[in-house]
N, C-alpha and C positions, 0 to 999 in steps of 0.2 A: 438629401432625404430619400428614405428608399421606402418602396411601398410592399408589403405582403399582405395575401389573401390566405387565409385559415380558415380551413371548411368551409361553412357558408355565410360567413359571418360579413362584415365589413373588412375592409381595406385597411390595413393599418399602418400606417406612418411610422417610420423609423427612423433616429436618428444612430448611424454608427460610428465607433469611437474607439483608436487601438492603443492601449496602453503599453509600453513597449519597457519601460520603468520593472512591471512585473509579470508581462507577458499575459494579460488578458483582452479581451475584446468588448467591448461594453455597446449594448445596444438599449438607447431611450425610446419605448415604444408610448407616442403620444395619447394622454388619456386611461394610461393605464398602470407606466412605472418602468423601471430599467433593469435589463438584466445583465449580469455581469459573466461569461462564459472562459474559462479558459481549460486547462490540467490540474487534475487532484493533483495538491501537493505533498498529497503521501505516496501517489503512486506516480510522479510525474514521470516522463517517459525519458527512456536513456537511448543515445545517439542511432545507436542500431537495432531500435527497437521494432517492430512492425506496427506501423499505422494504427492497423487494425486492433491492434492489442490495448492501446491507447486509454487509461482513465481518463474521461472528461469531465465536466464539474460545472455547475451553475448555480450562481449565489445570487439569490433574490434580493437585488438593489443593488446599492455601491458601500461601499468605506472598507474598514477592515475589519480582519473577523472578527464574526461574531454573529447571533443569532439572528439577531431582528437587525435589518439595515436601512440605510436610508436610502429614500426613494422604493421603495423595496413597495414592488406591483399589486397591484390590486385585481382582481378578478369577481365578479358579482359581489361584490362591495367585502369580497374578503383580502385582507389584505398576506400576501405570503411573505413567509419567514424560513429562513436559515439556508439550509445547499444541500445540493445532489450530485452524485457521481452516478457515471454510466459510462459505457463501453460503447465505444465507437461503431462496435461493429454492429451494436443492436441500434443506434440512429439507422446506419445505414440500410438496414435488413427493413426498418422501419414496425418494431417493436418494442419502441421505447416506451416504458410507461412510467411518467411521474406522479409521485404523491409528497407537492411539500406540507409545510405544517404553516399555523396559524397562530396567533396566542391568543389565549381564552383564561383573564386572570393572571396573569403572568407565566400559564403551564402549555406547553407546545403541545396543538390536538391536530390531526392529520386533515384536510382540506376535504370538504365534501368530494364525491365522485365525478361528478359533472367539474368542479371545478378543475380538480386535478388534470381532466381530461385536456380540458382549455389550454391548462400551463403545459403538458406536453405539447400541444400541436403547435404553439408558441414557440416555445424552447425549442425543439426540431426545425422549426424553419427558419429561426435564427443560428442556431447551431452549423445547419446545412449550408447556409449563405457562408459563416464565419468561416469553415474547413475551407471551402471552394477558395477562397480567394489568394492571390498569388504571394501576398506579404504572409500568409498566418505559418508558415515554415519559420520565417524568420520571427515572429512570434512566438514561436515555439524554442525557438532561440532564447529568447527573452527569460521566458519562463524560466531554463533552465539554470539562466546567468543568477536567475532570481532567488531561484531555489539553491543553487551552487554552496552558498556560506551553511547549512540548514544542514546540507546534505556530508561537505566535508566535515563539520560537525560529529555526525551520526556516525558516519563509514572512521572516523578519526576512536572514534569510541572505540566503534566493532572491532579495528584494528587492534590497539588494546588492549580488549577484552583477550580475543585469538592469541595474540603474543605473553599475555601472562597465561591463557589455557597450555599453549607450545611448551611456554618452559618448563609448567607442573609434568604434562605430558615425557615430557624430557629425563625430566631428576625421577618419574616412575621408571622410563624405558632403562635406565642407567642403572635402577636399585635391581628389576627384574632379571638384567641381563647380567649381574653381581652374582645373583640366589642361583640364579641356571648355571652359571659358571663353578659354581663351588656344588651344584649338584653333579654337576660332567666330573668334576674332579674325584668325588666319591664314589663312583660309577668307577672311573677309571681305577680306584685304589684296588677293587675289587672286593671278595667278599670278606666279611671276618671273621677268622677262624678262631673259636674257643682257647685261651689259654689254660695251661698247663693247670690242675686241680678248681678249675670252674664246675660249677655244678651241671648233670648232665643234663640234654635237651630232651623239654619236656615229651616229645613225642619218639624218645628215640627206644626202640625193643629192648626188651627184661634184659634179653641175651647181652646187645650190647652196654645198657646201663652196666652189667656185672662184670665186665671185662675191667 
């Protein structure tokens, strides 16, 4: 059990939890709810990426997606819903600002201002534990293994997509360099001289018309 202090508030009790299946971190903060912390998986990070550049992502509660989850925290008796992404580098700078949502009627409304404040300072000190620690590279690992099927998918599409753009690409380059080829030809023919009883050129002088 790990304990953090958030502004002025009480002590809170943590339990932490690494899901290595899909590459997230899961922390049960007692008395309040769980948060689930890993990489957007739209933007998830590729091998040589820089840390810093990093989308990070936090879904209020646990299961799979989707808006409202379970276990999903509560804060002054509001309970949050759905996920946030943020860049790493603005944890670290330490101007992170979240604002999750709520539900009100079934329609997602944004968390009061105080509240949200709360879920950042939460989420930051959970977040900042999660990076520090010596397994979340290989966590990061996880992720990616997670995302891999998702991803060759996608890039399998783009793929594709590019090689039938290439080939239309292609049968233009082949018709253009046809049209240029038989325009060098008529260039080279050179010019064409009027045959024998043609009518004469409209701009050519009285004198020469009459000859």
């Amino acid at each position: 059990m790990l304990t953090f202090t958030v502004g002025s508030g009480p002590a809170l009790e943590v339990a932490e939890y690494a899901d290595f299946d899909t590459g997230q971190a899961v922390y049960r903060v007692t008395g309040i709810g769980t948060f689930t912390l890993g990489w957007d998986p739209d933007h998830h990070p590729e091998a040589d990426q820089d840390p810093m550049e990093e989308i990070l992502q936090v879904a209020y509660g646990t299961g799979p997606l989707g808006f409202q989850k379970d276990e999903a925290p509560v804060l002054f008796g509001t309970a949050l819903a759905g996920t946030e992404s943020f860049t790493r580098a603005s944890l670290d700078a330490g101007y992170l600002r979240l604002r999750p949502y709520r539900l009100i009627i079934s329609a997602p409304v944004r968390v009061p201002k105080g509240t949200a404040r709360k879920a950042t300072a939460i989420v930051s000190a959970l977040a900042s534990h999660w990076l520090a620690q010596p397994w979340t590279p290989e966590l990061r690992r996880a992720h990616e293994h997670h995302c891999a099927p998702r991803s060759l998918n996608r890039y399998g599409g783009l793929i594709a997509q590019h090689e039938e753009r290439m080939r239309r690409l292609g049968e233009d380059h082949a018709y253009y360099i046809q049209r240029a080829d038989r325009a060098t030809a008529i260039l080279q023919a050179g010019p064409v001289p009027a045959p024998t009883g043609a009518p004469p050129h409209p701009f050519a002088s009285a004198e020469t018309a009459g000859r």
